[in-house]
Each structure stands twice: as C-alpha cells, then as structure tokens.
C-alpha positions as semicolon CSV with decimal commas, in nm:
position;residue;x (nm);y (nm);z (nm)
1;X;-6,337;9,411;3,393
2;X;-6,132;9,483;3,728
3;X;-6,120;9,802;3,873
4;X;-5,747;9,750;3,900
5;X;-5,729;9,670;3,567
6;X;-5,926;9,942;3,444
7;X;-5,777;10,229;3,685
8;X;-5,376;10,215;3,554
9;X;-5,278;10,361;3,222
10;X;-5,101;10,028;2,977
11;X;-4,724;10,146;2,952
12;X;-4,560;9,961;2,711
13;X;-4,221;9,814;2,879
14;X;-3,947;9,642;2,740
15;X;-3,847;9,309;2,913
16;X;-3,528;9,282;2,963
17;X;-3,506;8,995;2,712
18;X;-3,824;9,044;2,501
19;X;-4,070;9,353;2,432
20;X;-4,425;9,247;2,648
21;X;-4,601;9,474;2,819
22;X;-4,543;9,361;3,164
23;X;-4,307;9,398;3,444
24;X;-3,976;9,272;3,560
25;X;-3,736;9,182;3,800
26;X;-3,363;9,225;3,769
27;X;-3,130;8,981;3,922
28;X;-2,770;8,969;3,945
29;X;-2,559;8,655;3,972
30;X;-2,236;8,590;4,052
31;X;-1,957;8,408;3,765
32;X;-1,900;8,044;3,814
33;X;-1,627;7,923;4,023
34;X;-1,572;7,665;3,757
35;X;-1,698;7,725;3,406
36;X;-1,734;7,436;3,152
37;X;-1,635;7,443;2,811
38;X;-1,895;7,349;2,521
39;X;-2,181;7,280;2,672
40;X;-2,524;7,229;2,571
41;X;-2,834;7,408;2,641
42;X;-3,195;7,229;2,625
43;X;-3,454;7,431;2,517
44;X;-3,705;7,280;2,681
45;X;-3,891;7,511;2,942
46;X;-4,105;7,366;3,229
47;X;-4,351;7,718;3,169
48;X;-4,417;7,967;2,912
49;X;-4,600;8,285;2,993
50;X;-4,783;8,419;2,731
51;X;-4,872;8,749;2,585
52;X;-5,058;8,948;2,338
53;X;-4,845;9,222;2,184
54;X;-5,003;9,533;2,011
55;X;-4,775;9,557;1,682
56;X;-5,021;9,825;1,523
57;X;-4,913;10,024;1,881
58;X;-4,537;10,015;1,887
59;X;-4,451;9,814;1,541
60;X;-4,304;9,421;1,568
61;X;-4,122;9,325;1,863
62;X;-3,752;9,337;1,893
63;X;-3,632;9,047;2,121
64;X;-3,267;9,220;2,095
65;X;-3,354;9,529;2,147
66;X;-3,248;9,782;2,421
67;X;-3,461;9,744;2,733
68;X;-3,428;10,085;2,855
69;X;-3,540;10,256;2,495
70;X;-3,929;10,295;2,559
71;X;-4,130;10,256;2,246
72;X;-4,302;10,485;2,038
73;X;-4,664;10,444;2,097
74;X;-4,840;10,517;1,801
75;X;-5,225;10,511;1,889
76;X;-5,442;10,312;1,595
77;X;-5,728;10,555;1,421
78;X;-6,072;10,478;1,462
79;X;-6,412;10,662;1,432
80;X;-6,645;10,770;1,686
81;X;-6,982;10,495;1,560
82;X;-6,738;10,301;1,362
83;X;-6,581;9,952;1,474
84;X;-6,268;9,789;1,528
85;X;-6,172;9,386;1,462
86;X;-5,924;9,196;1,656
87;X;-5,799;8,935;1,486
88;X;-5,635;8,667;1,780
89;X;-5,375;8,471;1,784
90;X;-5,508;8,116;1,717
91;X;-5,330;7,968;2,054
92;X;-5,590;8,162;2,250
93;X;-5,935;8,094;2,350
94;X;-6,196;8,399;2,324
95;X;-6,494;8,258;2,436
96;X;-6,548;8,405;2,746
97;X;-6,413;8,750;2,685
98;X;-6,542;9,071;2,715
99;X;-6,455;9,451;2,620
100;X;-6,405;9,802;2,801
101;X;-6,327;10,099;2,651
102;X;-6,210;10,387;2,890
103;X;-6,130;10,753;2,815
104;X;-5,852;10,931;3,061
105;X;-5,977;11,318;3,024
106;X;-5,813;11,493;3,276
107;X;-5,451;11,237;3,240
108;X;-5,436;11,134;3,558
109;X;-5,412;10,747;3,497
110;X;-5,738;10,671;3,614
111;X;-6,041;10,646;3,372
112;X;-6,297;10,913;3,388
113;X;-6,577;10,752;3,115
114;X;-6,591;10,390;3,083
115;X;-6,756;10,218;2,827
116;X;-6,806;9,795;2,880
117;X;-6,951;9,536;2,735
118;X;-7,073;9,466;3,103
119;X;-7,152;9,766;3,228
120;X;-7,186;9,828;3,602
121;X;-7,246;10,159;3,810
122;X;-7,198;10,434;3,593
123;X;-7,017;10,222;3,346
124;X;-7,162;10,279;2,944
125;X;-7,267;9,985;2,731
126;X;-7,069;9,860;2,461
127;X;-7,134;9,648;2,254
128;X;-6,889;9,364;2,079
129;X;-6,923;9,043;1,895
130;X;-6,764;8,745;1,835
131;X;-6,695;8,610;2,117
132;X;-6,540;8,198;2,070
133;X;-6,454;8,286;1,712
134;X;-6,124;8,408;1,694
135;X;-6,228;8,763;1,589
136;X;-6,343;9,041;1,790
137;X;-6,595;9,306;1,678
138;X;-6,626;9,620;1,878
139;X;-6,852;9,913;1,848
140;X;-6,772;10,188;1,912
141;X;-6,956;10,487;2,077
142;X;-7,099;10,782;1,908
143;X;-6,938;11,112;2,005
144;X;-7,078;11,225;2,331
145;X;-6,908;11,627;2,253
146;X;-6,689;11,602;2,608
147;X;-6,337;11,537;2,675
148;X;-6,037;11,356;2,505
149;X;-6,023;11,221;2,124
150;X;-5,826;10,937;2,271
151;X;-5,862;10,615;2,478
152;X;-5,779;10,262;2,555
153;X;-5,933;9,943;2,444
154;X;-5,907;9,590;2,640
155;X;-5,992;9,261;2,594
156;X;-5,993;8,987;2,873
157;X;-6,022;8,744;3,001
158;X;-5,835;8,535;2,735
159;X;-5,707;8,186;2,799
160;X;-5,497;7,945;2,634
161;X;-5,708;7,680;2,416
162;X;-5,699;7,347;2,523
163;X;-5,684;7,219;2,194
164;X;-5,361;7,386;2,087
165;X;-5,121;7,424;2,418
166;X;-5,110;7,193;2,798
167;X;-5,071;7,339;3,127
168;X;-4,724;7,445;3,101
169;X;-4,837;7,756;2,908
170;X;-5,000;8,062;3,088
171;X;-5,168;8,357;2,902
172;X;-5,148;8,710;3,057
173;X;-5,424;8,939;3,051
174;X;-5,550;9,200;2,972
175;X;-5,487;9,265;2,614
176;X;-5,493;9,670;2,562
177;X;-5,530;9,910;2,230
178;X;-5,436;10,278;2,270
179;X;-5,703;10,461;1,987
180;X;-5,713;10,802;1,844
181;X;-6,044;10,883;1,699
182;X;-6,053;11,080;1,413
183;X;-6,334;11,123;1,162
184;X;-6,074;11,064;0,850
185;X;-6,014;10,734;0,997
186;X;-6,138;10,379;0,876
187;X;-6,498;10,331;0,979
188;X;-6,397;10,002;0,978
189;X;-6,024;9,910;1,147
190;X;-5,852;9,605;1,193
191;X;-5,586;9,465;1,390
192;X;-5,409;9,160;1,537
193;X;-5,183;9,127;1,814
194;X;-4,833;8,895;1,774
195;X;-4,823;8,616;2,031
196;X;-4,541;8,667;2,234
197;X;-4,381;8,311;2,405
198;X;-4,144;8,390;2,735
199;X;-3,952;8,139;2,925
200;X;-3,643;8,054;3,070
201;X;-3,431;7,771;3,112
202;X;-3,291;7,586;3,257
203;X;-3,513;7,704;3,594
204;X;-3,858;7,826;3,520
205;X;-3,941;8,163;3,449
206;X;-4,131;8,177;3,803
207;X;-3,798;8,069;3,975
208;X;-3,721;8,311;4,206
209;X;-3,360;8,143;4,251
210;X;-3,079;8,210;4,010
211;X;-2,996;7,905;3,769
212;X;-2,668;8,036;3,598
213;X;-2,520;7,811;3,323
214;X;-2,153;7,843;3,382
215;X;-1,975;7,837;3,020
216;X;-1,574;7,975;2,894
217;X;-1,531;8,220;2,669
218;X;-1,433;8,106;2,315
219;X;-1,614;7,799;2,402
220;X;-1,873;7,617;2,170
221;X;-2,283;7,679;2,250
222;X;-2,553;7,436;2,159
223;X;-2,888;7,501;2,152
224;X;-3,141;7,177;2,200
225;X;-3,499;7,193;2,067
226;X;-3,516;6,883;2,260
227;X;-3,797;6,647;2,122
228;X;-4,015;6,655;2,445
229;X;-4,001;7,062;2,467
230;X;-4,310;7,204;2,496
231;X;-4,224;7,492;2,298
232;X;-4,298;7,217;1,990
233;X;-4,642;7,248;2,064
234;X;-4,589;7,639;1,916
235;X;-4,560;7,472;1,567
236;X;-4,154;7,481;1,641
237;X;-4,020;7,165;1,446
238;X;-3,651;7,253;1,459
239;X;-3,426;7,561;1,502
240;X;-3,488;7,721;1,182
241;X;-3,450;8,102;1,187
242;X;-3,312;8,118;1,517
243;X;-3,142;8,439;1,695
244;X;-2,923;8,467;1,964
245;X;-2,820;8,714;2,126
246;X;-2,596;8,825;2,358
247;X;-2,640;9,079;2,657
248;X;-2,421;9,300;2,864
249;X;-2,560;9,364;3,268
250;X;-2,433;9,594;3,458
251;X;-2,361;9,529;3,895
252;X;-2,715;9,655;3,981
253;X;-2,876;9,376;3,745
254;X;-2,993;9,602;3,458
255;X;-2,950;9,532;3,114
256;X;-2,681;9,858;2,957
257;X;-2,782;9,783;2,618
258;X;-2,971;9,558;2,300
259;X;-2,831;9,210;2,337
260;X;-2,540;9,162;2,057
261;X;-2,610;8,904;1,843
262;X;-2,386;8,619;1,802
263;X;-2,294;8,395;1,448
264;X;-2,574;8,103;1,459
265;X;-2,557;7,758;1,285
266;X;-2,841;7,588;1,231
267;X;-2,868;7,170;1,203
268;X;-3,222;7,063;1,243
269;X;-3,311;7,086;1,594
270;X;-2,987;7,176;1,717
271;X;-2,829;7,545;1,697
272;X;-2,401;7,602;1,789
273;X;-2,249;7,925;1,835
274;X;-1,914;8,025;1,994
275;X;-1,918;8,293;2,283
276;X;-1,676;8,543;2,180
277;X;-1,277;8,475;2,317
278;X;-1,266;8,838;2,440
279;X;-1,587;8,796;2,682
280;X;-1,488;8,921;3,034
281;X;-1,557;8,712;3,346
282;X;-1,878;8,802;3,456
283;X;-2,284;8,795;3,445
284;X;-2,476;8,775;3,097
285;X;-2,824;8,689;2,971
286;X;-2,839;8,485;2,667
287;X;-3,152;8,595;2,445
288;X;-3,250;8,280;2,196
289;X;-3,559;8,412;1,980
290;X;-3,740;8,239;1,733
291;X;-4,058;8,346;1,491
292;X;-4,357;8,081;1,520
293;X;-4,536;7,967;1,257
294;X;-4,886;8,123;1,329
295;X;-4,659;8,469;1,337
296;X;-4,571;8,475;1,700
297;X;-4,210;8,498;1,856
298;X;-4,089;8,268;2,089
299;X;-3,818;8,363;2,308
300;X;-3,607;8,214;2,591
301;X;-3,400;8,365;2,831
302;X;-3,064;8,176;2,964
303;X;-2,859;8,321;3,221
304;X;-2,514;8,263;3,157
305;X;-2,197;8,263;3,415
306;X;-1,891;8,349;3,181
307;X;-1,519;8,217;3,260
308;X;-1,237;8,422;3,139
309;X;-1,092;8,229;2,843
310;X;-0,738;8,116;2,948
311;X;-0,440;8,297;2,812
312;X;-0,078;8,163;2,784
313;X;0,238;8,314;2,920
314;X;0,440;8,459;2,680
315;X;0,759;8,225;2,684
316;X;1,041;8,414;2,917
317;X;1,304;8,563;2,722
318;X;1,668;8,435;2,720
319;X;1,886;8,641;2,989
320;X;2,131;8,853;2,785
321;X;2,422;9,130;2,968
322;X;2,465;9,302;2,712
323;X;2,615;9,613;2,821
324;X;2,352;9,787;3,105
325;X;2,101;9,524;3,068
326;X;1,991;9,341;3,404
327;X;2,040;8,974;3,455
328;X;1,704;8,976;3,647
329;X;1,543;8,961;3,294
330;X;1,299;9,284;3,401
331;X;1,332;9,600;3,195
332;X;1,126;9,956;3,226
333;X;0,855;9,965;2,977
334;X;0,838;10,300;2,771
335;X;0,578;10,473;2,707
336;X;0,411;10,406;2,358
337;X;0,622;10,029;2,339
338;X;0,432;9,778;2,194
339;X;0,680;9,474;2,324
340;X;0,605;9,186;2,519
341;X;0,483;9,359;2,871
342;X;0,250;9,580;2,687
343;X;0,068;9,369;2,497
344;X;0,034;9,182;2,752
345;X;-0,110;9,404;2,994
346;X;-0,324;9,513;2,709
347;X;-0,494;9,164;2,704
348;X;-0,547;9,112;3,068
349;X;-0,731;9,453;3,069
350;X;-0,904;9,346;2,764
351;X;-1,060;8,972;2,934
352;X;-1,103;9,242;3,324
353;X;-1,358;9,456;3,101
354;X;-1,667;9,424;3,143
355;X;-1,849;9,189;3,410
356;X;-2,181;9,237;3,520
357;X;-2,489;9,080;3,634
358;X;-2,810;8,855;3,463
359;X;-3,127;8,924;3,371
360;X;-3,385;8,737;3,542
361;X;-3,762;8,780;3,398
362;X;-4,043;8,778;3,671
363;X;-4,365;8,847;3,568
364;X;-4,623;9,055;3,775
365;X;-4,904;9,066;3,594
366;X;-5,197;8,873;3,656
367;X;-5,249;8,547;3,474
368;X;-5,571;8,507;3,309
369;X;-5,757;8,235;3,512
370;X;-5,701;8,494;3,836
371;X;-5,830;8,815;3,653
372;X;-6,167;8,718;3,585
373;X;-6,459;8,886;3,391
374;X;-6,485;9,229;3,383
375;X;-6,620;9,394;3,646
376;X;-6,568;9,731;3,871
C-alpha cells in the first residue's frame, strides 16, 4: 500500500452534499440574471465517483445532513488473533486487493507498526483471504505487549467490476476501518461498507467551472431519471424513495447548515417539487438522494441560481383630504402599524434574506486505477 496512503490518519469528512470520506471544494456562484420558471432537471450524470462508506464507524450516511457536524467515530471491536470479514458492495471488484493494518502509538498521524499483506522493509505480515470473492478475511495479529489497543484497517486497490458499471463510474480508494481491540470482543467480526454514488449535474462532478441552473422561487422542479442515465445501471428503475433537499450557502461558499428538505412527488421516473415562494435571490445546492437497491445511496448534487419570486404592488389608495391628510397620498408610518407600507416592507425584507453561494463537490482523493498495490 502507498506510503502516502499509509502515513495520514482517515478523518471522516462530511461532503458538502453527501457524508464520504474525502475532500472538497467550495464554490460560490453568482444568481441568474434571468431565472426560468418550471424547469426540468435530468438526472443523468456524465461521471459518478464512487465510495466505500464505513457505517459500523460513524452509523448510515446522512445525505442532508450538516457538513460542518463531524461524526462520531465509533471504532469496531476486534481481538488481538481473531479476524475480521468485509463484506463488499457487489459493484466492486476485489480481486486484486490487498490489506494493511497500521497502529499510530505515539498519535502523531503517521504509523509507527505496520502490518501488510505485502510486507516490505520493516513492514509485518498479514495475512487475508478472499481476494475476487466479494468477502474479505483478515487476520489479525497476536498481541505483541507494546503500544496502542487501537488501529486502522485498509483495503485497496478496489475497482469497479466490469460486469456491473461502464467507464463513467470511478471508485475511490482506499477503503479504511478504525478498530479497538479488546479481548471481550467477537473473535470473529463482520462488517460491510454502504456504497456511496456522487455526481453532479448538469456539469460533471470534475468540472471545475460553475454550471448553475437558474430557477424562480415558487416555481415547479422536475427531476428526470432520464432512460439513458447511467445512474440506471445502480439498479435505479425510477424515482422511488427519492429525497431532496434543499441547502443554504453562505458568501464564502460553505454550506451554514443540513440541507432542508423539500415536499417530493413521485411519478415513475419523474420527481416535481416546488421551491419555496419565500426563497431569497441567491446561491443554493440542491441535494437529490436516493437508496440503491444493493443498499447503497446515490446522490446528486445540482447547483441552483434562485430568482426572487415576483411580488405585486399593492393597488395605490384613492387620494382623500380629509381634514390634515396630504393629497400626495404619503403618510408617516407608526411604529407597531401593520397597514399597507409595513407589510410591505416586511415582504421585501423577507425575499432580501438570505443569498449565498453553491456547493461545488471536487474530489481529491486518488482514484483507484492511480493508487496501485500496496507498497511503501
């Protein structure tokens, strides 16, 4: 396994849009000029990064969640001599991986005992099995007396399998395990990882140029599981169970909170919801998230480019004299009315609140087909 890999502590970080462990670049856009009104969004992506998520770690991932609330890691019990199974996600293809096993004693960040299944250098054996079958058996070391009860537990290099996705999808590696041994444990523990999808539309999710969809507030959504999308070849066959979601960015770019979710309707392969009348002018990401049927999550990232839903002038009042009233039709306000000027004023402050930027995901990790075998 690479030293690079091996020589950085996994931190588990929300994205923006979607809990992977990986990292991500903020982006903010500026509103549309000239918004349209009930448009249509295909869901078909031109790539879909991929990812292995560690649910026994940090529980099931939140797509709406708040990006800026870090997990709780919660490391999974093993025994010293025992083993532990991963169970993969069937969309991947194991056959070439291999294992490392690394303990941090002294907290640093960077390993101070490594255990792999190709050991190198000072490196200590380890032994797994399984390899092309799905399932991945890993024994683990005996107590050598020294150092920390904890460590960290990858897997790469994983691909996609041939058989089950094309080129547009990309796996991520490595796929990392924080453990706790503990002789009460299970001598014999088992896991598996959720497949996480990512992409965005309608640019790709490598795009380093902003592709804002410019919509009104109080206008009508679609989503389009369009029959060509690749995210079909996820076992997708229409919209069912679908989420949206919708999230607040602040000037800088960053997400200020879990995306709100928004009223979905579901027809087949098509999705409508309505984008709130009171949403300010401004810079949103749209988060549409969708379970898979092998027990994945798919999720795609829009960046919207909200219009200010038009408001009416109140009609003018008729001109009355009576007694000191001005002809001009303009009167003082007091404080505490509730007439025409202050409800008014009330809504223009309501549709000024509020504008921001979009999230824009960009991935730095390494994909799988550049991180080779593992090696120091």
């Amino acid at each position: 396994m690479s030293s690079s890999t091996l020589s950085r502590r996994p931190q588990m970080q929300r994205i923006g849009l979607v809990g992977i462990g990986t990292a991500v670049l903020l982006v903010g856009i500026s509103p549309a000029a000239m918004a349209a009104t009930d448009v249509t969004i295909p869901l078909e992506p031109a790539e879909v990064e991929l990812s292995a998520f560690p649910v026994e770690n940090v529980g099931a991932m939140d797509p709406m969640a708040d990006p800026a609330t870090a997990p709780t890691v919660i490391p999974v019990e093993v025994q010293y001599g025992g083993t532990i199974t991963v169970a993969l996600p069937t969309e991947l293809d194991d056959s070439a991986v291999e294992a490392a096993l690394t303990f941090d004693d002294d907290g640093d960040g960077n390993p101070d005992v490594v255990y792999a299944s190709n050991p190198t250098g000072a490196e200590l054996p380890l032994t797994i099995s399984g390899a092309g079958t799905g399932s991945i058996t890993v024994t683990l070391p005996a107590d050598d007396g020294t150092g920390v009860d904890a460590g960290t537990l990858f897997l790469e290099p994983l691909t996609t399998d041939p058989a089950d996705l094309t080129a547009a999808f990309t796996y991520y590696d490595p796929l990392f395990y924080d453990l706790a041994f503990d002789a009460a444990a299970p001598a014999a523990q088992n896991v598996a990882p959720e497949l996480v999808a990512l992409a965005q539309v309608p640019c790709a999710i490598s795009s380093t140029t902003a592709c804002p969809v410019a919509v009104t507030a109080g206008s009508t959504v679609t989503l389009d599981l369009t029959a060509t999308s690749v995210l079909r070849e996820l076992g997708l066959t229409d919209l069912t169970g679908v989420q949206a979601g919708l999230q607040a960015i602040d000037a800088n770019g960053d997400a200020t909170g879990a995306a709100v979710p928004l009223t979905v309707q579901v027809s087949g392969s098509t999705a409508t919801f309505v984008l709130p009348a009171g949403t300010a002018a401004g810079s949103y990401g749209l988060v549409v998230a969708q379970a898979t049927p092998s027990g994945g999550v798919s999720v795609v990232a829009v960046q919207l480019a909200v219009a200010a839903a038009s408001v009416a002038a109140p009609p003018a009042a008729p001109v009355a004299n009576d007694g000191l009233r001005s002809n001009t039709g303009v009167e003082a306000v007091e404080a505490g009315s509730t007439g025409t000027l202050a409800v008014a004023a009330g809504a223009g402050m309501l549709l000024l609140a509020g504008a921001g930027g979009v999230t824009v995901v960009r991935n730095r990790r390494r994909p799988a087909a550049e991180s080779g075998t593992c090696e120091v």
